[in-house]
C-alpha positions as CSV (number, residue, x, y, z in Angstrom):
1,X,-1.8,-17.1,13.2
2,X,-2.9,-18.7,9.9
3,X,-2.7,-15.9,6.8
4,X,-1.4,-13.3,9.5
5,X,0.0,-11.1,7.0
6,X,-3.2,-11.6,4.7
7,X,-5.6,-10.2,7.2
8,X,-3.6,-7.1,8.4
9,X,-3.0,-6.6,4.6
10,X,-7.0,-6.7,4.6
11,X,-7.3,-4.9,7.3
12,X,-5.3,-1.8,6.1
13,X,-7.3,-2.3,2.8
14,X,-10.3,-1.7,4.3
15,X,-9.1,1.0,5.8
16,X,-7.7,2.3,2.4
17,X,-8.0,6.0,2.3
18,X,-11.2,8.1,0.7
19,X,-9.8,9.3,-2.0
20,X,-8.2,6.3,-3.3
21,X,-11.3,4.6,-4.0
22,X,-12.4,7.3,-6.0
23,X,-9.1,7.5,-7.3
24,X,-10.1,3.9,-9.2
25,X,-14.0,5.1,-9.6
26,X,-12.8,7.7,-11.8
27,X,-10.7,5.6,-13.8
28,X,-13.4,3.3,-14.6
29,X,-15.4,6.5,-15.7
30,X,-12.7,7.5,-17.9
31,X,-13.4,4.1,-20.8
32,X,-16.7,6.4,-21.1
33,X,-15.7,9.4,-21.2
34,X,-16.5,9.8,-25.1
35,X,-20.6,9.2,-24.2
36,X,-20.0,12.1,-22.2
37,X,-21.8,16.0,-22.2
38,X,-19.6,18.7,-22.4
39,X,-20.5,19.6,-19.1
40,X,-20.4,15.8,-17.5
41,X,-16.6,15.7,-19.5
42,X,-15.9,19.3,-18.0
43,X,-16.7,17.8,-14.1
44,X,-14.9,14.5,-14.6
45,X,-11.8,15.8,-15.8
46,X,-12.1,18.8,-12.5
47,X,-12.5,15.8,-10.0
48,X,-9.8,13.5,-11.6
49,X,-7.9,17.2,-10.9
50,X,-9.0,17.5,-7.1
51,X,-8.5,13.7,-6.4
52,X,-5.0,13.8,-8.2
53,X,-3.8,16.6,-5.6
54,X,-5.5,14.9,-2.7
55,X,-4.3,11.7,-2.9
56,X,-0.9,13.1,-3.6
57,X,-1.1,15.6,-0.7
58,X,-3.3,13.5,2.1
59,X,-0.2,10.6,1.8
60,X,0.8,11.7,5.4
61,X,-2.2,10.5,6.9
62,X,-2.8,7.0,6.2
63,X,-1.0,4.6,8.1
64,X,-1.2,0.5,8.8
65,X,-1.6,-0.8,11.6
66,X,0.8,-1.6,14.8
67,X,2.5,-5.2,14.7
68,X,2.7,-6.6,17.6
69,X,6.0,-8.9,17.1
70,X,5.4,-10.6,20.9
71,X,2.1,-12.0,19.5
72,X,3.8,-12.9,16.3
73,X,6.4,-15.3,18.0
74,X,4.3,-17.0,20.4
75,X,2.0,-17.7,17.7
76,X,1.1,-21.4,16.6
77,X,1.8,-22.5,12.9
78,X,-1.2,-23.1,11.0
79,X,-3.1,-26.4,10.3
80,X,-2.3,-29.0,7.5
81,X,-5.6,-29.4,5.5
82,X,-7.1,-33.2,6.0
83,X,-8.3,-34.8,2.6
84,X,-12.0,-35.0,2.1
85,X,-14.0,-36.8,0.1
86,X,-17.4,-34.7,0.7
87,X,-18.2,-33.8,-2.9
88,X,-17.5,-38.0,-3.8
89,X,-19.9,-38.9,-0.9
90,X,-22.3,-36.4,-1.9
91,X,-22.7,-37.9,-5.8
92,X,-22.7,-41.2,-4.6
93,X,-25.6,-40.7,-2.4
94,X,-27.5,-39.5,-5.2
95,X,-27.1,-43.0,-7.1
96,X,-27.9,-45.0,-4.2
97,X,-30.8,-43.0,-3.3
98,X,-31.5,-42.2,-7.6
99,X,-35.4,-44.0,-8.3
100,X,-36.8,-43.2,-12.2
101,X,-39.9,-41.6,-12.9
102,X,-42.7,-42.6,-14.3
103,X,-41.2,-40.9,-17.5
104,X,-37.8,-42.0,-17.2
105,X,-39.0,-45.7,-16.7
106,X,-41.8,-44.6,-20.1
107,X,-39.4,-43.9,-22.2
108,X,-36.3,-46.0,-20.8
109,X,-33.9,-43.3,-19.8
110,X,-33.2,-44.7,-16.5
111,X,-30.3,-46.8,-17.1
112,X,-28.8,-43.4,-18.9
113,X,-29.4,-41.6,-16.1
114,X,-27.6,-44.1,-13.7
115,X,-24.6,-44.0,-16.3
116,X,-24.5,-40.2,-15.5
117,X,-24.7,-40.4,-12.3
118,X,-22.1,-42.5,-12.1
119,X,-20.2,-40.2,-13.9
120,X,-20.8,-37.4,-11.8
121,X,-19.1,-39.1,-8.6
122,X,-15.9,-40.3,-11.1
123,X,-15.7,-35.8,-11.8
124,X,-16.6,-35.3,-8.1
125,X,-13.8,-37.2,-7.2
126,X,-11.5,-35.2,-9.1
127,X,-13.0,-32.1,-7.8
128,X,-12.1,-33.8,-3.8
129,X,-9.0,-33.9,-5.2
130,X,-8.2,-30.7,-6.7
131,X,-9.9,-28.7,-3.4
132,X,-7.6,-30.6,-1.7
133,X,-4.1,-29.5,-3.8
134,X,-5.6,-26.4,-3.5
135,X,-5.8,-26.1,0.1
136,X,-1.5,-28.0,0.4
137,X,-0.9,-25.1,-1.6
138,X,-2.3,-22.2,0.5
139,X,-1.4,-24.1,3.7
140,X,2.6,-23.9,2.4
141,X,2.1,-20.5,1.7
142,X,0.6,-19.8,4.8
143,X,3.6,-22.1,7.0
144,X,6.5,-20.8,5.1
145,X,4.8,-17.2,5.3
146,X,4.5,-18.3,9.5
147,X,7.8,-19.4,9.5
148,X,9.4,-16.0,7.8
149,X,7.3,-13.6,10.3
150,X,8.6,-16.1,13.2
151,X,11.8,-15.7,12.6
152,X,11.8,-12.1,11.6
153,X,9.8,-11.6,15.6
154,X,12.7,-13.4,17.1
155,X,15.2,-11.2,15.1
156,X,13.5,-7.9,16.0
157,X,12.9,-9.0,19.7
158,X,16.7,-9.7,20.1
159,X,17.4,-6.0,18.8
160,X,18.6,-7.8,15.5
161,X,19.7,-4.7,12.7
162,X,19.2,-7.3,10.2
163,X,16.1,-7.9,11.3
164,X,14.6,-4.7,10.9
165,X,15.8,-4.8,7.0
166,X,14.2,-8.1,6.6
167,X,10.9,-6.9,8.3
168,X,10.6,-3.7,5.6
169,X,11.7,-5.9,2.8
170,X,9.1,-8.8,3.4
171,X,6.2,-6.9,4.4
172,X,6.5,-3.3,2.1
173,X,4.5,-1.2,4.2
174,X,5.4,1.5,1.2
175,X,3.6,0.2,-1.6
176,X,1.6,2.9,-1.8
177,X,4.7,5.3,-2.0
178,X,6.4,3.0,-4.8
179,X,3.2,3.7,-6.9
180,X,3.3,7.2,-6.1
181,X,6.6,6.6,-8.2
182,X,9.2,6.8,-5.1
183,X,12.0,4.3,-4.2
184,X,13.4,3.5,-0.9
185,X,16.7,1.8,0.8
186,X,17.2,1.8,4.4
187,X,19.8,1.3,7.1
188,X,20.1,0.5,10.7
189,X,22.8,1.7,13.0
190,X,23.0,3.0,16.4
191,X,19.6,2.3,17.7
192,X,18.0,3.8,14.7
193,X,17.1,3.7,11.5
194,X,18.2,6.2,8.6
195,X,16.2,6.0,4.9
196,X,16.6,7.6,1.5
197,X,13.2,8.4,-0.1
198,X,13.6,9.1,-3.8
199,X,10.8,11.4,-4.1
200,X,8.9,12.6,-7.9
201,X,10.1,15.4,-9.8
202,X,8.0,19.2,-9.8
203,X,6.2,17.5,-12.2
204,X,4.4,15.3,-10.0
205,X,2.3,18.0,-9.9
206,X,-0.4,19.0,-12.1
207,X,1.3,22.1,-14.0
208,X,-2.9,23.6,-14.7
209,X,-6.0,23.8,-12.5
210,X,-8.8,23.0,-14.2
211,X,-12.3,24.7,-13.0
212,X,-16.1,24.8,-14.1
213,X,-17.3,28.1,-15.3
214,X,-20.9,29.4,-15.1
215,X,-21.0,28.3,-18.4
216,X,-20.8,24.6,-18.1
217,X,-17.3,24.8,-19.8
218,X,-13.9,23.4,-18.8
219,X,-11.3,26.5,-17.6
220,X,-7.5,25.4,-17.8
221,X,-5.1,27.8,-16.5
222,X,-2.2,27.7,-15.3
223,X,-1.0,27.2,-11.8
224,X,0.9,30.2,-10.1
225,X,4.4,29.4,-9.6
226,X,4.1,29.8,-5.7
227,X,1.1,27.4,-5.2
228,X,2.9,24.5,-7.9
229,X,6.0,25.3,-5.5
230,X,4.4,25.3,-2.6
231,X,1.9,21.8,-3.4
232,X,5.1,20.1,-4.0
233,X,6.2,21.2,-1.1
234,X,3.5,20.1,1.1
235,X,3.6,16.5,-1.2
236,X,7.6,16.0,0.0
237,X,7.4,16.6,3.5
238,X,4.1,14.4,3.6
239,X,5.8,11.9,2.0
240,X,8.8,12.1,4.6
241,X,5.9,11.9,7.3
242,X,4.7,8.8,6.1
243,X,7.4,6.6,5.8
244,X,8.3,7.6,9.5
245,X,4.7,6.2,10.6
246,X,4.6,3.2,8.8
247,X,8.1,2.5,10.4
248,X,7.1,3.2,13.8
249,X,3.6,1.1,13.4
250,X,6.0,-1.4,11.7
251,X,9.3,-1.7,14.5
252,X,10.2,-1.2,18.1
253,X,12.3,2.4,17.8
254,X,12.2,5.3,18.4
255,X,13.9,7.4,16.0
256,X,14.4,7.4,12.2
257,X,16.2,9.6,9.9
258,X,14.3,10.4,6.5
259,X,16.3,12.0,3.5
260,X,14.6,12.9,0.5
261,X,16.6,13.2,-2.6
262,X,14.8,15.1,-5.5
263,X,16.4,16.1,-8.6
264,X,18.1,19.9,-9.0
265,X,19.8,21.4,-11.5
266,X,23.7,21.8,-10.7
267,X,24.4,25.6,-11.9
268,X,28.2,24.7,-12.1
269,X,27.9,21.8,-14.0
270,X,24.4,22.3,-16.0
271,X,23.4,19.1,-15.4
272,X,20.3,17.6,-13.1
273,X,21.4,15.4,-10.4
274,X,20.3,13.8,-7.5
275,X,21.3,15.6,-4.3
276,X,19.2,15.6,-0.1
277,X,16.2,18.6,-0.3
278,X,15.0,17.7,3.1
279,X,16.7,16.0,5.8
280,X,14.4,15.1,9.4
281,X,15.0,13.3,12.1
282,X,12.0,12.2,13.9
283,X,11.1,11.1,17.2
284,X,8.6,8.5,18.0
285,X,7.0,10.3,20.7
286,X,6.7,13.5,18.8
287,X,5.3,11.9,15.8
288,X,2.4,10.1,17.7
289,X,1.3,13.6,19.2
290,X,0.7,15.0,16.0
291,X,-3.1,15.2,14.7
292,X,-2.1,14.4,10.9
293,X,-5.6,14.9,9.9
294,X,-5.3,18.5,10.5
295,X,-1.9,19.5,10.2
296,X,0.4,21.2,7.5
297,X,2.9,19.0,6.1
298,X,5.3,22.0,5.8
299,X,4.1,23.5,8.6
300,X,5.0,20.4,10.7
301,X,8.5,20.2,9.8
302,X,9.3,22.5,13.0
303,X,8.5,20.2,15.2
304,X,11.6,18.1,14.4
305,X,15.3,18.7,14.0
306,X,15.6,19.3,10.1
307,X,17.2,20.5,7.2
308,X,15.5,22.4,4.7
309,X,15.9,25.3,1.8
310,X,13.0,25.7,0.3
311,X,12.2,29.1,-1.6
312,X,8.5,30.2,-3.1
313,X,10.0,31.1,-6.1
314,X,12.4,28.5,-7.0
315,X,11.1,25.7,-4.7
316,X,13.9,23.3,-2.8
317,X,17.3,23.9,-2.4
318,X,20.4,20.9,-1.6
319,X,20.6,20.3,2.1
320,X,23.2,18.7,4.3
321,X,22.2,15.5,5.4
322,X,21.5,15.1,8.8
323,X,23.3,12.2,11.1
324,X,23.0,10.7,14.2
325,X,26.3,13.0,15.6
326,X,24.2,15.8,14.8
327,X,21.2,14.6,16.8
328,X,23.7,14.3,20.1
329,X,24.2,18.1,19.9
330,X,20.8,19.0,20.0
């Protein structure tokens, strides 16, 4: 099981959605942006517009892959590296087997060239050595990396809450979210799992569209209230529908509770605070019969027992969060 966590990290890399590798494309465009044509500035800064949206919007359907924690704890540690001394062996075959030139013999460089050779096994030696602190180093990585997914296995296979905590905090299968600028905390109780995701403000979301006209020319207006409204809609409850895949690919449940706090304005107070603007329980089973390629993020929220306000002119309203009591009259 040697670098487990390195190859399903590689793995899920690989697997890295579309639109984040043009995502960094685009951003490597952008130091030449100045050499640019009008027009070639106009259409990079209307795809760095598109991409924006759809790697904010398409969050809901990426998701790693399944652990399988019975695999994990029957697993072998890996293998202690065995010193070497190939790179010595190799330089000191080539003085043995060294013979000078006509040349070399001509004009009496063969005794300098032995010297050097000589040389070169002394820096080869140091080079065995080095590899060889090298590959200690990686193998305690990957042992003490072993020994923290053993553990956590046994943990999780015992039904061990703390466990579960210790899984999400040591492999972050949210990283993505967390550069979306989100935070999460978690906690488990009663057979399930309830989370607070801290979701972006409205203005997450571009505030302009930006267009080509016939022209050639960049067009920036902007966005009608109901579509900014309703994008950051669709960009919340995708968000929501992510974190409840990764946990499920992630731990052996079969509910979770996701609340996502956003920021609103208190009209009694005048201040902004923090306060639930969506509230979902969802099922295992229900979420792995869902096509996510295809499906409305919004749209989706009906197929689960949830709490939501959400107005095309205003946008979210506080909710009530949901709790497991509620989920045993339904």
């Amino acid at each position: 099981m040697s670098g487990l966590l390195r190859k399903i990290a590689a793995a899920q890399r690989r697997a890295e959605r579309e639109s984040r590798r043009i995502q960094r494309e685009l951003e490597q465009q952008k130091k030449h942006i100045e050499k640019m044509q009008e027009y070639e500035r106009a259409l990079y800064e209307v795809k760095v517009f598109e991409n924006q949206l759809e790697v904010l919007l398409s969050i809901h359907k990426e998701c790693g892959d399944t652990w399988d924690w019975k695999l994990i704890q029957a697993s072998d540690p890996p293998s202690k590296p065995s010193k070497t001394n190939y790179l010595e062996l190799e330089a000191q075959s080539e003085l043995t087997t060294y013979k000078p030139n006509f040349f070399e013999k001509l004009l009496g460089k063969a005794d300098s060239k032995r010297e050097q050779l000589k040389l070169a096994i002394e820096e080869a030696k140091q080079a065995d050595e080095k590899k060889y602190r090298e590959a200690i180093q990686n193998y305690d990585e990957e042992l003490q990396e072993w020994k923290t997914l053993k553990e956590i296995a046994v943990g999780i296979l015992s039904d061990q809450g703390e466990a579960y905590t210790k899984a999400i905090e040591f492999i972050n299968p949210f990283s993505e979210i967390n550069q979306l600028g989100s935070s999460m905390e978690f906690k488990f109780e009663n057979d399930l799992i309830q989370a607070n995701l801290h979701v972006n403000n409205e203005d997450v979301i571009p505030s302009d569209t930006k267009t080509i006209l016939k022209s050639g020319k960049l067009s920036v207006k902007n966005m009608p209230n109901t579509k900014f409204l309703g994008l950051y809609q669709d960009y919340v409850c995708g968000a929501v529908l992510r974190v409840a895949r990764e946990i499920f690919v992630l731990l052996p449940i079969d509910m979770i509770i996701v609340t996502a706090m956003g920021s609103l304005l208190n009209t009694k107070t005048g201040y902004i605070e923090e306060v639930p603007i969506l509230s979902v329980a969802l099922p295992r089973d229900t979420i792995e019969s869902l096509n996510f390629d295809m499906l409305d993020p919004s749209d989706s929220m009906s197929n689960f027992v949830h709490n939501m306000k959400f107005n095309t002119r205003s946008g979210f309203k506080k909710v009530e969060r949901i709790s497991p009591n509620d989920l045993q009259t339904n």
